[in-house]
N, C-alpha and C positions, 0 to 999 in steps of 0.2 A: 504493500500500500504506500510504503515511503517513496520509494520510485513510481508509482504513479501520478505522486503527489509534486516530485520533482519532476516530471514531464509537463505536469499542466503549468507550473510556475514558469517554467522556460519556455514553454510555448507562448502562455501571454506575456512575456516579456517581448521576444522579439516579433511576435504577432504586431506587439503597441510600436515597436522600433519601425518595423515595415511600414507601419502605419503614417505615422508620422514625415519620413523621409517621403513617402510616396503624398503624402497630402503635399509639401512643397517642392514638388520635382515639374509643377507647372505643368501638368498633361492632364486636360477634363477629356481624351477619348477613350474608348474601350483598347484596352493595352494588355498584350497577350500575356506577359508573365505574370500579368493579375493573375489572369484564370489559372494559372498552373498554381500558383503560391494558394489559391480558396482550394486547389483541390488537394493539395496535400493536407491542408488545413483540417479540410474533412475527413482526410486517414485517419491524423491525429485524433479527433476528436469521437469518430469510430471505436476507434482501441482504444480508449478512455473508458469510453461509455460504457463498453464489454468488459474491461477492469473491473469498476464499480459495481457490476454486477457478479461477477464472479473472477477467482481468479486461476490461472493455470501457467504452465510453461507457457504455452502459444501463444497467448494474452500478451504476457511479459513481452515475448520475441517481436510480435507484430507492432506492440508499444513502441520497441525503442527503434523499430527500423523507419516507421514512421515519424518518428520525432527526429532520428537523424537525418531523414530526406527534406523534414521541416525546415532542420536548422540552415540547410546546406542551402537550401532554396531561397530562404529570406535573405542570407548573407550575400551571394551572387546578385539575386536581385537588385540590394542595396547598391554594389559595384555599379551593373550594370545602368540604373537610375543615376546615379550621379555622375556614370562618366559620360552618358549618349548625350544627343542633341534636346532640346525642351524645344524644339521648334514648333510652330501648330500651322501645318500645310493649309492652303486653302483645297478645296474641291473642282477639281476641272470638270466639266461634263463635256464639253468639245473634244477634238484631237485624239480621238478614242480608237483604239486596233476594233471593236466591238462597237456593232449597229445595234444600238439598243431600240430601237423601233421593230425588229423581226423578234424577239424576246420572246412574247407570246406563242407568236407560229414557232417556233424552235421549241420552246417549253411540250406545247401541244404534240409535237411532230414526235417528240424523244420519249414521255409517255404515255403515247397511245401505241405505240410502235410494244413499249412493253402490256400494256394493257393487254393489245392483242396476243404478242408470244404469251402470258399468263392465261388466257382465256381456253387457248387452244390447246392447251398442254389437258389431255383426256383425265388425267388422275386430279389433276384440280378441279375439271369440273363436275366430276363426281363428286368433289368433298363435298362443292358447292350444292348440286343436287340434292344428298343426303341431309345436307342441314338444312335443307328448306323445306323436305319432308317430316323430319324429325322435330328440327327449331329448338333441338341440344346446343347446350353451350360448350365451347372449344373446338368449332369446326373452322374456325378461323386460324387456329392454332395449328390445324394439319396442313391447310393452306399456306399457312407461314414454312412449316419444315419443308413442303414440298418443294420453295421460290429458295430459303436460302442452305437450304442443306441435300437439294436437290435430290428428295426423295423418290417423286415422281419423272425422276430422268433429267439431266441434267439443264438447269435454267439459268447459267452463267450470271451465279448470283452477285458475284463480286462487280458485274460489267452492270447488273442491274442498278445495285447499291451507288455506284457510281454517277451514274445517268438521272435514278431518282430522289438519291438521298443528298446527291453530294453538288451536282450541278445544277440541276432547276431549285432548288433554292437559292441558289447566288444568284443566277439567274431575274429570277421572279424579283428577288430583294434590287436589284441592281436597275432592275424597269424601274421599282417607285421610287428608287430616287431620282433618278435620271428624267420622268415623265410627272410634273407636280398634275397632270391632270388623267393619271392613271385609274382612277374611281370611277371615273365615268366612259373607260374604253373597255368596248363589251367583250373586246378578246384577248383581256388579262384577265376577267371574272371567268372564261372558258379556259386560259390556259389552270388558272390557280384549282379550279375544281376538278381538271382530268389528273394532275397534281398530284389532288389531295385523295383521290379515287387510286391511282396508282399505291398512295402510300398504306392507304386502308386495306387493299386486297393484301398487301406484303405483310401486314399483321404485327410491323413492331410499331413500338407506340412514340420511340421517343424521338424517331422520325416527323412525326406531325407536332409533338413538343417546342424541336428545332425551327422547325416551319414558321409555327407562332412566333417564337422568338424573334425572326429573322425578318418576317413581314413587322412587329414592334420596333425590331430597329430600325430599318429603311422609312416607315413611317415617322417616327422619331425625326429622324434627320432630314427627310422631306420639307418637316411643319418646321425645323429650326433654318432652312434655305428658305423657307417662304416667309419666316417673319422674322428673320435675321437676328434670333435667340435662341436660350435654352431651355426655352418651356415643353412642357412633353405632353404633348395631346393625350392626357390620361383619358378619355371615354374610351377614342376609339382603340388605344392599347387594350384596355381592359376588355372592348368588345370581343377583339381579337384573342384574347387571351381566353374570354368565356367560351369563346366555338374551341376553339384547342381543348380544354377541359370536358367540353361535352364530347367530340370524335374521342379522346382519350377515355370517357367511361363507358363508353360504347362497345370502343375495342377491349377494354378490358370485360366486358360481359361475353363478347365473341370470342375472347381467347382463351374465356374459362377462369380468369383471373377474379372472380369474387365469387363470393358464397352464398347458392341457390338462396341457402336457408333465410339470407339475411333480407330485410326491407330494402326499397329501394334507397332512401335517406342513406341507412347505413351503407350499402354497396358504394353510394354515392361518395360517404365521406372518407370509406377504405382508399377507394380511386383517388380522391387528395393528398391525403398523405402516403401514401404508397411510393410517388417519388423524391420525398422529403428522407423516408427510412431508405429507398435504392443509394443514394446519395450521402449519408450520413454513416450509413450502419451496414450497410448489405454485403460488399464489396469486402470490409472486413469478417464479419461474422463469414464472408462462404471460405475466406480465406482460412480463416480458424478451422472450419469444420474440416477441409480436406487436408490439414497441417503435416497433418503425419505423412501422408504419402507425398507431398513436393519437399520438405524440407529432407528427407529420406532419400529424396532423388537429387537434389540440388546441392550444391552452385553445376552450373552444366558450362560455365567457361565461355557462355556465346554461342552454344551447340542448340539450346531452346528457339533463341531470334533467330538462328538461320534454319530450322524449323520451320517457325513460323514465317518466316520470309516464304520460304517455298510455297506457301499456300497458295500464294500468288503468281504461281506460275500456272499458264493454261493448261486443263488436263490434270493437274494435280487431286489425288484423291482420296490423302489420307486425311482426318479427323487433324484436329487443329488440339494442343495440349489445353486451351478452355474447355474445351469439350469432354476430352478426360475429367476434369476437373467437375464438369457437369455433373458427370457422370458417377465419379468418386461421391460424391456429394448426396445423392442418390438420385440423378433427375437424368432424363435421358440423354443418348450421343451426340444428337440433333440439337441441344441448347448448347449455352456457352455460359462458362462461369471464368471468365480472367481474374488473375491478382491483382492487385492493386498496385500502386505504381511502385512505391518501395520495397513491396514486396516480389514483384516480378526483375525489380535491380538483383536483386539478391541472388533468385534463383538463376538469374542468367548469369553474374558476376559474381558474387561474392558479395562479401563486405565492402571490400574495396567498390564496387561497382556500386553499391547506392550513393556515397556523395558523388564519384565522377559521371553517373549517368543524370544525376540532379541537376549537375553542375554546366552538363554538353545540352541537354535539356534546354534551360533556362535561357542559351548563349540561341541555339536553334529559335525559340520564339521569340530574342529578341531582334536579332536578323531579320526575320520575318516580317515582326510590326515592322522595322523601320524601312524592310523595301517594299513592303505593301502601302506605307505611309510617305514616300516619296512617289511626288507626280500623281498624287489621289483621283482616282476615275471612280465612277460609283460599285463598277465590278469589283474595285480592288478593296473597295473599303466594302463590299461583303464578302470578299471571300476571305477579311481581317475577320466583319463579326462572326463565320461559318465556322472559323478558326477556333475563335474567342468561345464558343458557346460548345464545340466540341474537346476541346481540351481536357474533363473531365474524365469524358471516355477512353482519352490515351495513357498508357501506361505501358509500352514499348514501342520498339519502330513498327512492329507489322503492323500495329492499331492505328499511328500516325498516317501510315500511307493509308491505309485502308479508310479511315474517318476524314479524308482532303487535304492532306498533307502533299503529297505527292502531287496532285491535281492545284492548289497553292503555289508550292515548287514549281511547277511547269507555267501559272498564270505569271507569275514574276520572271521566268527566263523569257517568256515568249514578248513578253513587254519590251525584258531588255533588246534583246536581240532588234525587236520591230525598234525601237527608238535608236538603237546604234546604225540603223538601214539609214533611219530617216534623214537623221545626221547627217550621215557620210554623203548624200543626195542634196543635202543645203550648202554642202561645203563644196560638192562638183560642181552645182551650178553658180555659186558663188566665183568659184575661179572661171566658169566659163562669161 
């Protein structure tokens, strides 16, 4: 209990320190080593929570690895804040590699294109069949394993996840800022709905979570370009934010995720905090539960990441080690349960590898902000906030590429690259 006692005092200390340095480092935008520093925050306070409730070896372990990815994080941080620029770019919408007027039709085009390959695929629309005869709950769930564990033959789920999770919402986000009179063009409410239809049939939820978020920020930023402040159009956020909650209790009724038994109220107020505990406690506690079998297999020296690297490669067919993990755990092959991010240091390094993977980490998202924050287009500042709002999710490289990481990467080379073109064509014509 003493050492947990000493974790949480150290935590809020340089939690206040972070704080602090970051309130006068002059940057009011969404800034990406935020999101990484709140999510270790929430390991920490995970293993805490699990502490105080009970205590064990595992507890202990996950405590201090978490508080040392903590410490490592806010330190770096602190560097990296007072050594970078405080500059505050303006927003270009001109000059742009991206015709943000075709948005829609591209949105629409990329998926309906999935829609259709999901529709046609025979064992999906059997699930779908049977649940409309039955009207059981969890048949949205089969349809989920079928899309991304390709049960019913393979549905290039990773090209999917791409296409629907990863680029039409930048996309979508990057029209409203781009267009202040996106409300009233009827083939952004067509694109946003085949969308939101795409993200429903795939059956994971925090896809349309993201969704919300990312239409709150581009509208955000829309209403502060149109009234040249920082006021936040709270109605329509929150509007926004109430359709999000209602497609999320939905799909949790379709995916079997609440309890016949319960009233709808209660169903309703499980579906609320449900991602308040994924978030806080979940990530830990599945870590604890399958402790024995990874720390038993672990450190693997880098041998786990190039693993899961490999998933990534077309054709590849084995089961991903979250899915062991799933599995251990006792929930099927077909879900996925990752460690956490201190704790997937570990297993893939050592000791040594959680402060230096903290520490490559940190350096990685700051790079990022600051070349998605140089030359601001509205594409770039959402594939900043796609970034900013996924962050939580990553906890190795295979999750970074896999959650728009790599797809980020590529939107910044292809920038540079177009801008060093452009150049060198001002400078030919200039001498000629």
């Amino acid at each position: 209990m003493t050492g947990q006692l000493a974790i949480l005092l150290g935590s809020v200390f340089i939690a206040v320190l972070y704080l602090i340095v970051r309130m006068h480092s002059g940057r009011r935008r969404l800034y990406l080593p935020d999101a990484f520093v709140l999510t270790v925050a929430t390991h920490v306070i995970g293993s805490l929570s699990l502490g105080m409730q009970r205590h064990s070896d595992a507890i202990s372990f996950l405590s201090v690895l978490s508080f040392v990815s903590f410490i490592t994080v806010i330190i770096t941080s602190i560097i990296v804040l007072t050594a970078s620029s405080k500059k505050e770019n303006i927003l270009l919408l001109g000059n742009s590699i991206l015709n943000y007027r075709y948005i829609p039709l591209i949105v629409i085009a990329l998926n309906s294109t999935i829609l259709v390959a999901i529709l046609m695929n025979p064992s999906i629309m059997e699930t779908i069949y049977i649940y409309l005869l039955s009207g059981s709950e969890g048949a949205l769930l089969s349809v989920r394993k079928a899309i991304t564990a390709s049960t019913g033959g393979y549905m290039s789920p990773g090209i999917i996840k791409q296409v629907r999770d990863v680029i039409s919402p930048i996309l979508i986000s990057s029209y409203i800022i781009f267009d202040r009179k996106y409300a009233s063009q009827f083939m952004f409410w067509v694109a946003l709905a085949f969308l939101i239809i795409a993200i429903f049939i795939g059956g994971q939820r925090f896809p349309i979570v993201l969704l919300m978020a990312m239409i709150s920020f581009s509208v955000s930023v829309r209403f502060r370009m149109d009234r040249h402040g920082f006021n936040i159009p709270v109605k329509r956020v929150m509007s926004y934010a109430a359709i999000g909650l209602f497609i999320f209790f939905i799909m949790s009724a379709m995916l079997g995720r609440t309890d016949e038994a319960l009233g709808f109220w209660d169903s309703l107020w499980w579906s609320l905090q449900s991602p308040f505990e994924r978030v806080f406690s979940i990530v830990v506690l599945e870590a604890e539960r399958t402790f024995n079998f990874w720390s038993g297999i672990g450190p693997t020296w880098g041998q786990s990441w190039l693993d899961d690297l490999s998933l990534l490669v077309p054709g590849a067919g084995q089961s991903s080690f979250a899915s062991q993990l799933h599995s251990v755990s006792g929930g099927s092959r077909e879900g996925n349960a990752p460690l956490f991010f201190a704790a997937d240091a570990w297993f893939a390094f050592g000791w040594i590898g959680v402060p230096i993977i903290s520490v490559l980490f940190v350096f990685l998202y700051a790079a990022l902000d600051s070349l998605l924050y140089q030359r601001r287009t509205p594409y770039k500042d959402s594939a900043r906030a796609f970034m900013f709002f996924n962050i939580p999710l990553i906890c190795s490289l295979y999750l970074f590429v896999l959650y728009g990481g790599i797809l980020v990467i590529a939107i910044v080379g292809y920038e540079f690259v177009a801008e060093s073109s452009r150049r060198s064509r001002v400078r030919v014509a200039r001498r000629v």
